[in-house]
PyMOL Python script that loads the backbone (N, CA, C, O; Angstrom):
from pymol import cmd

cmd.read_pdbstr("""\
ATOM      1  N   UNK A   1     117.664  67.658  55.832  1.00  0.00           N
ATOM      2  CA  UNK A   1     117.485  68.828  56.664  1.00  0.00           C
ATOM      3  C   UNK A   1     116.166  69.541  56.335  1.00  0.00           C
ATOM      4  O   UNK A   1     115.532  70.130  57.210  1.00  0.00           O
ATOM      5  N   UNK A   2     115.842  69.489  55.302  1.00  0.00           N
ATOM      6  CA  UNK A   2     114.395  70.448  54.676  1.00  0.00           C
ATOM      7  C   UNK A   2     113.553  69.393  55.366  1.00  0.00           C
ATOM      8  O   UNK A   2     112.734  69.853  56.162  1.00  0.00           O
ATOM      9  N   UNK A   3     113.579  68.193  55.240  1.00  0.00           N
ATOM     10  CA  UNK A   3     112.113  67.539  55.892  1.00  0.00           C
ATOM     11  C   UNK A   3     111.926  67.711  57.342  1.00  0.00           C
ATOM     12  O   UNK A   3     110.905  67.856  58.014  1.00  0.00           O
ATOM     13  N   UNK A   4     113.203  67.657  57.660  1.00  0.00           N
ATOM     14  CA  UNK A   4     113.241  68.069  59.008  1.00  0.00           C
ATOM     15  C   UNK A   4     112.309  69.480  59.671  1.00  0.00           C
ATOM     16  O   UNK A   4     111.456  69.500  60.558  1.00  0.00           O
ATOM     17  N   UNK A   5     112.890  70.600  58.821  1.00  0.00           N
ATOM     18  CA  UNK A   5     112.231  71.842  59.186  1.00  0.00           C
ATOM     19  C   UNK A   5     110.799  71.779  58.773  1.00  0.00           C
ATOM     20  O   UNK A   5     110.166  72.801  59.041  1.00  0.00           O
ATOM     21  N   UNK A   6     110.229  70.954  58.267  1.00  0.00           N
ATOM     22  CA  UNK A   6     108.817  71.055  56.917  1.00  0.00           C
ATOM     23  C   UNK A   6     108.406  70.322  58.501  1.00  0.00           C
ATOM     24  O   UNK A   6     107.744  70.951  59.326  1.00  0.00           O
ATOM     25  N   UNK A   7     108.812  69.190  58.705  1.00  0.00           N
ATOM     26  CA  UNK A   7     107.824  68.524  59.789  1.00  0.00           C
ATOM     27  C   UNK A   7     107.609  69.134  61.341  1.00  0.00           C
ATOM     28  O   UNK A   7     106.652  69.130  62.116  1.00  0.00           O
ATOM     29  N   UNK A   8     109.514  69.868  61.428  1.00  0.00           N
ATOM     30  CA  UNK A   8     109.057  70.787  63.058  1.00  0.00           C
ATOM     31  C   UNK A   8     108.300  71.766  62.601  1.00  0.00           C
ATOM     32  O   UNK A   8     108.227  72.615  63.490  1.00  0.00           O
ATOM     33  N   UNK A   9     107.521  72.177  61.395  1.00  0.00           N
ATOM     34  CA  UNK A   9     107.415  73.663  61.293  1.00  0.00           C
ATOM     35  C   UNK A   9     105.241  72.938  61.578  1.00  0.00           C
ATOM     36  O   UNK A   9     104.305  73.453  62.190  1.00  0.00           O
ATOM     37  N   UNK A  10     105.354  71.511  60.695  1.00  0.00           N
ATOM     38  CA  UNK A  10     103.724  70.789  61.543  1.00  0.00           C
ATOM     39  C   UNK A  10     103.682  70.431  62.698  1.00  0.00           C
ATOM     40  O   UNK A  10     102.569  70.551  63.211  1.00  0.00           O
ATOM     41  N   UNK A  11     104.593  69.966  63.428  1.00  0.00           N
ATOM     42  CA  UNK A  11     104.648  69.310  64.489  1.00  0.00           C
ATOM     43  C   UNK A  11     103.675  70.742  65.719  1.00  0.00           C
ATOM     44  O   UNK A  11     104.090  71.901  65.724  1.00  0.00           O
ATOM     45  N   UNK A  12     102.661  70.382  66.448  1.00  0.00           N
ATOM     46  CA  UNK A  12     101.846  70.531  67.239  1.00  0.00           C
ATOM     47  C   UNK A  12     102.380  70.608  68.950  1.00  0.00           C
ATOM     48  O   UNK A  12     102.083  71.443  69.805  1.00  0.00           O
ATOM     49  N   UNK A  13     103.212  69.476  69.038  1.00  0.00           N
ATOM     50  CA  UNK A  13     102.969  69.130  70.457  1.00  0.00           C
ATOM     51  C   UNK A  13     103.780  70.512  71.193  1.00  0.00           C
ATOM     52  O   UNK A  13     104.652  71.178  70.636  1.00  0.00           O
ATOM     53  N   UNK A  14     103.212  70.750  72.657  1.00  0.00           N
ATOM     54  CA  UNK A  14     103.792  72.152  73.094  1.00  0.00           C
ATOM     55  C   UNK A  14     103.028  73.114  73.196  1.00  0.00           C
ATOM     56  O   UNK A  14     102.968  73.856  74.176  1.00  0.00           O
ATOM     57  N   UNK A  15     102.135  73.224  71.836  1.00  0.00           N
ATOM     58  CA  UNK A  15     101.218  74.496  71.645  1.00  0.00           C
ATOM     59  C   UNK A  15     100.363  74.446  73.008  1.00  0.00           C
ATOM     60  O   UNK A  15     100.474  75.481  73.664  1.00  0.00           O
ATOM     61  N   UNK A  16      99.740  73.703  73.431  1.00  0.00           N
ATOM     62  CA  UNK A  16      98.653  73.669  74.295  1.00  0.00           C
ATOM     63  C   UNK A  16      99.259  74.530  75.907  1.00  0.00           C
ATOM     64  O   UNK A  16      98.674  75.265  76.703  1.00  0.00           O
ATOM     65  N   UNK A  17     100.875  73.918  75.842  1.00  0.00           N
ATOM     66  CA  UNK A  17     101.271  74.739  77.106  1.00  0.00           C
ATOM     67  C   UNK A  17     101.422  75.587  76.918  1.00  0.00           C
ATOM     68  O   UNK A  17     101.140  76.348  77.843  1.00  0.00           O
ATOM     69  N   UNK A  18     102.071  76.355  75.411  1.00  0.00           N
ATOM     70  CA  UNK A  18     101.959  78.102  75.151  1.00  0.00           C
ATOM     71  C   UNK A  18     100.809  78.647  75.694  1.00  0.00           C
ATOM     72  O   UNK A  18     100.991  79.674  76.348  1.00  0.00           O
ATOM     73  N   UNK A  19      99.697  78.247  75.602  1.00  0.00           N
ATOM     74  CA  UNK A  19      98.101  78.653  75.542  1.00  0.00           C
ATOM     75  C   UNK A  19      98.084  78.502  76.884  1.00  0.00           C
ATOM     76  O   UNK A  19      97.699  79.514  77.471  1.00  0.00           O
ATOM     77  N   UNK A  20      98.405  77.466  77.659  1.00  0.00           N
ATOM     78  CA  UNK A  20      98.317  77.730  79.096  1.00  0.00           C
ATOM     79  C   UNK A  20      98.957  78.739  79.618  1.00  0.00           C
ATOM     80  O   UNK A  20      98.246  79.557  80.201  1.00  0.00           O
ATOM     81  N   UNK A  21     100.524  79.012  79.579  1.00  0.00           N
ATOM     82  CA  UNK A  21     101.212  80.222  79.814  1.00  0.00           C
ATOM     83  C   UNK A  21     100.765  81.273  79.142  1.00  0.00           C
ATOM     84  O   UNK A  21     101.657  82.095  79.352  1.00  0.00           O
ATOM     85  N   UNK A  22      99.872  81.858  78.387  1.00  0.00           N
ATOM     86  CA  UNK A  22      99.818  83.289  78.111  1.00  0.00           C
ATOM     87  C   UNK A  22      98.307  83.528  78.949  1.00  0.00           C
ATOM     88  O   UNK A  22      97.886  84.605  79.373  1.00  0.00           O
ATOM     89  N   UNK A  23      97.556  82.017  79.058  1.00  0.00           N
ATOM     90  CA  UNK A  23      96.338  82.248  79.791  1.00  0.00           C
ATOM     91  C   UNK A  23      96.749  83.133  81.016  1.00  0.00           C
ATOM     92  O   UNK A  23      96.459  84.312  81.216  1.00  0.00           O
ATOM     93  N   UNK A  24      97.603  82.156  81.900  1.00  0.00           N
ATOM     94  CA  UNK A  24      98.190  82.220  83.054  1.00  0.00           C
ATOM     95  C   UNK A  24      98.471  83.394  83.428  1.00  0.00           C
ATOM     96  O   UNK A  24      97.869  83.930  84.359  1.00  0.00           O
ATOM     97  N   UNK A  25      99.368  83.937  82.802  1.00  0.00           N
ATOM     98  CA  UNK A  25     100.066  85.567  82.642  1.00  0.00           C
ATOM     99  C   UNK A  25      98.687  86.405  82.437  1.00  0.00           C
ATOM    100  O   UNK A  25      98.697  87.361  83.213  1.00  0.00           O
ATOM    101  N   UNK A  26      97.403  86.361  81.582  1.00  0.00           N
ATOM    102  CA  UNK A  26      96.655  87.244  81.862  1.00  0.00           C
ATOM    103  C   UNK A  26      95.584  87.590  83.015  1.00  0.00           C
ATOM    104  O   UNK A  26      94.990  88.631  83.294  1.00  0.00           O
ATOM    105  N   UNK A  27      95.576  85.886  83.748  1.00  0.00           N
ATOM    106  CA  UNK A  27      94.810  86.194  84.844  1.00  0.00           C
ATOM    107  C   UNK A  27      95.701  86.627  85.755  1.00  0.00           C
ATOM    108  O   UNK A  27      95.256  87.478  86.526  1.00  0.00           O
ATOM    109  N   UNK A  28      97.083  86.229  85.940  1.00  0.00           N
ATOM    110  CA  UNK A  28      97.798  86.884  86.719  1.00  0.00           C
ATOM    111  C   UNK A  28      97.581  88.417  86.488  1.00  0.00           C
ATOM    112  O   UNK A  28      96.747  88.864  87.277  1.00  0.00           O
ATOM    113  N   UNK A  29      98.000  89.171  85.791  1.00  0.00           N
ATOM    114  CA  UNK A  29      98.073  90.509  85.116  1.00  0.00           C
ATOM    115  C   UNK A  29      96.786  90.908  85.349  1.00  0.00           C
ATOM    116  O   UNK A  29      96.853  92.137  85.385  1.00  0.00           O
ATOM    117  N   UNK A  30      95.757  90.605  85.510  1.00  0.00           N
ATOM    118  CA  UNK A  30      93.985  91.012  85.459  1.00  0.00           C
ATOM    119  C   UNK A  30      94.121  90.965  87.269  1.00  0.00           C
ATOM    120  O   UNK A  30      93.804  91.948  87.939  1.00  0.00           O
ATOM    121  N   UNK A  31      94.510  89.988  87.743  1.00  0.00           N
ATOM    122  CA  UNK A  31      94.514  90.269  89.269  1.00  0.00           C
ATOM    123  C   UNK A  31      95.541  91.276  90.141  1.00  0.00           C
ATOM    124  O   UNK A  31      95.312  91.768  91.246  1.00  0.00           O
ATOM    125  N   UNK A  32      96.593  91.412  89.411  1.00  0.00           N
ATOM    126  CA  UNK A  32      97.236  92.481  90.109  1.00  0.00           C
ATOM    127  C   UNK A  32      96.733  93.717  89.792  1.00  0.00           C
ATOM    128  O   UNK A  32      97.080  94.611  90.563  1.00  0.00           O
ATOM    129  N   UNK A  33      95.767  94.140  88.564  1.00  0.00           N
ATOM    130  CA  UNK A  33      95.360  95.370  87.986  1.00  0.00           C
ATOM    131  C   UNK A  33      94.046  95.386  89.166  1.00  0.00           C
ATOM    132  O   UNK A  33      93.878  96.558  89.503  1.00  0.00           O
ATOM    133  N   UNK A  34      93.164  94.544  89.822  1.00  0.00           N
ATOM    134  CA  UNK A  34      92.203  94.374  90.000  1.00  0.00           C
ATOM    135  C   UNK A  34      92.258  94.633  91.891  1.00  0.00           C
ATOM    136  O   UNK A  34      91.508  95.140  92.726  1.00  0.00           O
ATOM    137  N   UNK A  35      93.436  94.038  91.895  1.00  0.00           N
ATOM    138  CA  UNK A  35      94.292  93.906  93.450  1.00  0.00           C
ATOM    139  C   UNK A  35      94.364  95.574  93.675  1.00  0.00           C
ATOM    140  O   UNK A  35      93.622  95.948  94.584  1.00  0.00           O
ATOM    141  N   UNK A  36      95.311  96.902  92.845  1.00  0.00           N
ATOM    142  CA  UNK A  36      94.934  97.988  93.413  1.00  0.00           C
ATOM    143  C   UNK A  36      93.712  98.651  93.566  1.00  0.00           C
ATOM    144  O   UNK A  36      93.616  99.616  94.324  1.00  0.00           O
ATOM    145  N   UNK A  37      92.612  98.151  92.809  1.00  0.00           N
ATOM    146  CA  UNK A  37      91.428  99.013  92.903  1.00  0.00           C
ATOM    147  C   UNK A  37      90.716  98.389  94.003  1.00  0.00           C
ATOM    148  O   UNK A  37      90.248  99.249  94.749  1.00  0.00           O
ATOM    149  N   UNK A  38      90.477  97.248  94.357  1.00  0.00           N
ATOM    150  CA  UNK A  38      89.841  97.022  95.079  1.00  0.00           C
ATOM    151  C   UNK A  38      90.872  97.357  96.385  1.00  0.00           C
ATOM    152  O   UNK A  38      90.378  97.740  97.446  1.00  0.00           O
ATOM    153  N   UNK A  39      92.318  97.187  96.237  1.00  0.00           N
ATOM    154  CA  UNK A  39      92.859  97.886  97.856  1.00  0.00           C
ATOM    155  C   UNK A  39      92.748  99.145  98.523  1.00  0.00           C
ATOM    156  O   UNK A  39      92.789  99.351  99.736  1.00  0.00           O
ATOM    157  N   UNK A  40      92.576 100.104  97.434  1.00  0.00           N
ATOM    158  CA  UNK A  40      92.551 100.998  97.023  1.00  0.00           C
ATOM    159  C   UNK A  40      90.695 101.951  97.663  1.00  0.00           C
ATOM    160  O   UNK A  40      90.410 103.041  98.157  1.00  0.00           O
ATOM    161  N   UNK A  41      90.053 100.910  97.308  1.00  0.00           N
ATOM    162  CA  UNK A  41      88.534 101.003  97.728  1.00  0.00           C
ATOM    163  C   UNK A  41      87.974 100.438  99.333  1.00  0.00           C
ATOM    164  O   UNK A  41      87.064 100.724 100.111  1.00  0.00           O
ATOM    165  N   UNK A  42      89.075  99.515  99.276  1.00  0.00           N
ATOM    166  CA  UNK A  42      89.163  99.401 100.936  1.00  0.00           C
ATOM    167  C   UNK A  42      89.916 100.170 102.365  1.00  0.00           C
ATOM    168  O   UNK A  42      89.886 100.078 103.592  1.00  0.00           O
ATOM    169  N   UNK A  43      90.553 100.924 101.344  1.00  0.00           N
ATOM    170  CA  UNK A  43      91.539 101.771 102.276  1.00  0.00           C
ATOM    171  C   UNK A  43      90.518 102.993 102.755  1.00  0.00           C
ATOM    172  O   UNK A  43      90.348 103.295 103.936  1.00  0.00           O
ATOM    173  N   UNK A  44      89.832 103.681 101.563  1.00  0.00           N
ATOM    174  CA  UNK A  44      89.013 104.484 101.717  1.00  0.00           C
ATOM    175  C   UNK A  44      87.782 104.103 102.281  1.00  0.00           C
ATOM    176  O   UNK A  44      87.091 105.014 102.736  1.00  0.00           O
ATOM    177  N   UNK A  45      87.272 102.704 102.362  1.00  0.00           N
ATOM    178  CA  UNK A  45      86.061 102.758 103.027  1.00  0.00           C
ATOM    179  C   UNK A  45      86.516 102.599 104.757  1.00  0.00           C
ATOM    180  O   UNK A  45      85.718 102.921 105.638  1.00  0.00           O
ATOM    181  N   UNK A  46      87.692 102.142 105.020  1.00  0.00           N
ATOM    182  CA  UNK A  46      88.147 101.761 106.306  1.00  0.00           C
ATOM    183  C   UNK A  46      88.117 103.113 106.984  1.00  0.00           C
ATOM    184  O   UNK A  46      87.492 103.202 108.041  1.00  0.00           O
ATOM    185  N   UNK A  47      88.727 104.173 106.486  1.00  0.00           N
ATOM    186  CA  UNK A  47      89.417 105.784 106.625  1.00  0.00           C
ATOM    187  C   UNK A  47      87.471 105.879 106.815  1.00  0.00           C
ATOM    188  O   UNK A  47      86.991 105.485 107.877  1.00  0.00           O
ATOM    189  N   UNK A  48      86.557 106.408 105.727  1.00  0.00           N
ATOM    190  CA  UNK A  48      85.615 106.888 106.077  1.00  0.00           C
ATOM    191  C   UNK A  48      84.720 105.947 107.346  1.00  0.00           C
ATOM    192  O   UNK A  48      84.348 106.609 108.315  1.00  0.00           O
ATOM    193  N   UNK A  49      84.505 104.972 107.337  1.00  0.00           N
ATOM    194  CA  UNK A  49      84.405 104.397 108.502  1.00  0.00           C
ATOM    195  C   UNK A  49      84.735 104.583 109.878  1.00  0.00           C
ATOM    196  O   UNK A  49      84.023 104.241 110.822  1.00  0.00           O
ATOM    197  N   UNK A  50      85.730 105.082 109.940  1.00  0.00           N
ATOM    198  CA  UNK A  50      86.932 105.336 111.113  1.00  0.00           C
ATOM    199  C   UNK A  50      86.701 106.904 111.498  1.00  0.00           C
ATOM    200  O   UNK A  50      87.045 107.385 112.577  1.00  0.00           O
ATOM    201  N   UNK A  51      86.212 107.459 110.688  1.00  0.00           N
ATOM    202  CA  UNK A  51      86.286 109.005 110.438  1.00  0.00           C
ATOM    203  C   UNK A  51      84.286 109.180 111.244  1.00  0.00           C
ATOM    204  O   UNK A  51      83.652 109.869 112.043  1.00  0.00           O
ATOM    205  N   UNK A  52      84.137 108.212 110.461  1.00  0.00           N
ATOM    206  CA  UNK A  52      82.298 108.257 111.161  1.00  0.00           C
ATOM    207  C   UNK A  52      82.320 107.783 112.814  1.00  0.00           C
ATOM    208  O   UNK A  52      81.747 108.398 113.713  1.00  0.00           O
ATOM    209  N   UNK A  53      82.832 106.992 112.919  1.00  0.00           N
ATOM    210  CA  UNK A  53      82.936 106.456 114.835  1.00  0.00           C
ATOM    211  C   UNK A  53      83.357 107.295 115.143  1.00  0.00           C
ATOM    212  O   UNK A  53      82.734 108.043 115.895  1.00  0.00           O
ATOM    213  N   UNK A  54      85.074 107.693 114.565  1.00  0.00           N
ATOM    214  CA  UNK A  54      85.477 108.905 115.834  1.00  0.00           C
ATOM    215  C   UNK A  54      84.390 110.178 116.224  1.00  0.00           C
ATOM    216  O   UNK A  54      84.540 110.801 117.274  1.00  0.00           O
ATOM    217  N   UNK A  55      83.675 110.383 115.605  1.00  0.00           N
ATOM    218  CA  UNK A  55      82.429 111.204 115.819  1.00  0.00           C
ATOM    219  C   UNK A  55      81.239 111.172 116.669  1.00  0.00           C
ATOM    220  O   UNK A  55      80.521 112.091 117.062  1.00  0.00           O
ATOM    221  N   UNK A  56      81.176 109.534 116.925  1.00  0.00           N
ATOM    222  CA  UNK A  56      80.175 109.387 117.515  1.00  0.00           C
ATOM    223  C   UNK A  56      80.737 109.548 119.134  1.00  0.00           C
ATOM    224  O   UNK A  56      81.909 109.465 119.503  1.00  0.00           O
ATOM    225  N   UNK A  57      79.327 109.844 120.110  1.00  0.00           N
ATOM    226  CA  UNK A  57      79.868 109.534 121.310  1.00  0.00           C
ATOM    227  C   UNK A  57      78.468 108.693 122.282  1.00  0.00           C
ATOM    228  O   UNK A  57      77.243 108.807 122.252  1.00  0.00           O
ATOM    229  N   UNK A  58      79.524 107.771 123.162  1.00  0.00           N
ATOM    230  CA  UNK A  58      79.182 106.642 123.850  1.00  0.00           C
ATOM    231  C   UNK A  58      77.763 107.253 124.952  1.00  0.00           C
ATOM    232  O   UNK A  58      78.210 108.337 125.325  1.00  0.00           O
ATOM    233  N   UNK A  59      76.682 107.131 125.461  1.00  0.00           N
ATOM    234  CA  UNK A  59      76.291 107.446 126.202  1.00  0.00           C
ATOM    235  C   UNK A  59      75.931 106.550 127.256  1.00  0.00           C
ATOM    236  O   UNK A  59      76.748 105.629 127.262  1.00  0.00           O
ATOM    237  N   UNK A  60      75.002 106.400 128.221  1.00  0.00           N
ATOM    238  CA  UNK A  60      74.834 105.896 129.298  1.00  0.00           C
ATOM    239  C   UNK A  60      73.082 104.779 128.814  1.00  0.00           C
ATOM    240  O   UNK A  60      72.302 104.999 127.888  1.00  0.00           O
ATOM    241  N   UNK A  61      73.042 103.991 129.558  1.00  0.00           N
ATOM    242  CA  UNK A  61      71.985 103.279 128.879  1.00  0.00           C
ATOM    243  C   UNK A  61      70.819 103.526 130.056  1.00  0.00           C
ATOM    244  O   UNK A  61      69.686 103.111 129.812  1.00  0.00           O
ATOM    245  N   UNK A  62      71.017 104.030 131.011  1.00  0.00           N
ATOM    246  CA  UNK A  62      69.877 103.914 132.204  1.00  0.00           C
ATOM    247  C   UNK A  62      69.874 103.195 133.051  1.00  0.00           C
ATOM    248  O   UNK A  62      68.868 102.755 133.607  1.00  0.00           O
ATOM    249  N   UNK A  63      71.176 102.903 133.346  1.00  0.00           N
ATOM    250  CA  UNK A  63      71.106 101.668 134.462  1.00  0.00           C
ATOM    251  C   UNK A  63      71.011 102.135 135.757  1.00  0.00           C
ATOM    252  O   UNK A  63      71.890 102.973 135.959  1.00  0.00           O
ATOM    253  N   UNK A  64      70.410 101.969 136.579  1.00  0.00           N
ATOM    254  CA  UNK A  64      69.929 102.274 137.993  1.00  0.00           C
ATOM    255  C   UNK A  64      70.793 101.987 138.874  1.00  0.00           C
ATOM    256  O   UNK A  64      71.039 100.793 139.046  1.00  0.00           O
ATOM    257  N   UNK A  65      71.567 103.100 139.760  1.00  0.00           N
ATOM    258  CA  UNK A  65      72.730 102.990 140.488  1.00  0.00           C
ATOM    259  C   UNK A  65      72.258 101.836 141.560  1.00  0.00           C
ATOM    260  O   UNK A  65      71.141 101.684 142.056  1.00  0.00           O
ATOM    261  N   UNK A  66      73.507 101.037 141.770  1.00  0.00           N
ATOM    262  CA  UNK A  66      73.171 100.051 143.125  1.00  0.00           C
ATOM    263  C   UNK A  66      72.881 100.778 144.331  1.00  0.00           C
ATOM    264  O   UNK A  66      73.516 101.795 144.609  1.00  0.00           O
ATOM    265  N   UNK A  67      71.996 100.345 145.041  1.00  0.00           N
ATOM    266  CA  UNK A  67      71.846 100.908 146.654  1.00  0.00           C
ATOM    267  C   UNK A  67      72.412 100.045 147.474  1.00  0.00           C
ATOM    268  O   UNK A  67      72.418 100.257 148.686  1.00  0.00           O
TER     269      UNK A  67
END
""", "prot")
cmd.dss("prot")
cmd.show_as("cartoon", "prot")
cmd.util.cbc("prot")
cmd.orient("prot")
């Protein structure tokens, strides 16, 4: 039983997918943190955008009535 635990305690194989799963989880976690600011920055540029047109008004270009 002791060699047993002495060799699972060297044994390696596995580690590499730990390292993939905690990678994983931080780009996940970095994109949802990253997902409100930038939604967040689009909401407000859409609103001020929207806020600048409704302001403007359409005029006439000079077109010469048909005879």
């Amino acid at each position: 039983m002791i060699k047993f635990i002495k060799n699972f305690r060297k044994d390696e194989n596995g580690a590499v997918t730990v390292d993939w799963v905690v990678l994983t989880a931080a780009v996940v976690g970095l994109a949802i943190a990253a997902y409100g600011s930038i939604y967040s920055g689009a909401s407000d540029l859409t609103a001020a955008t929207e806020t600048f047109l409704d302001g403007q008004t359409v005029g006439s270009i000079g077109i010469p009535a048909a005879e």
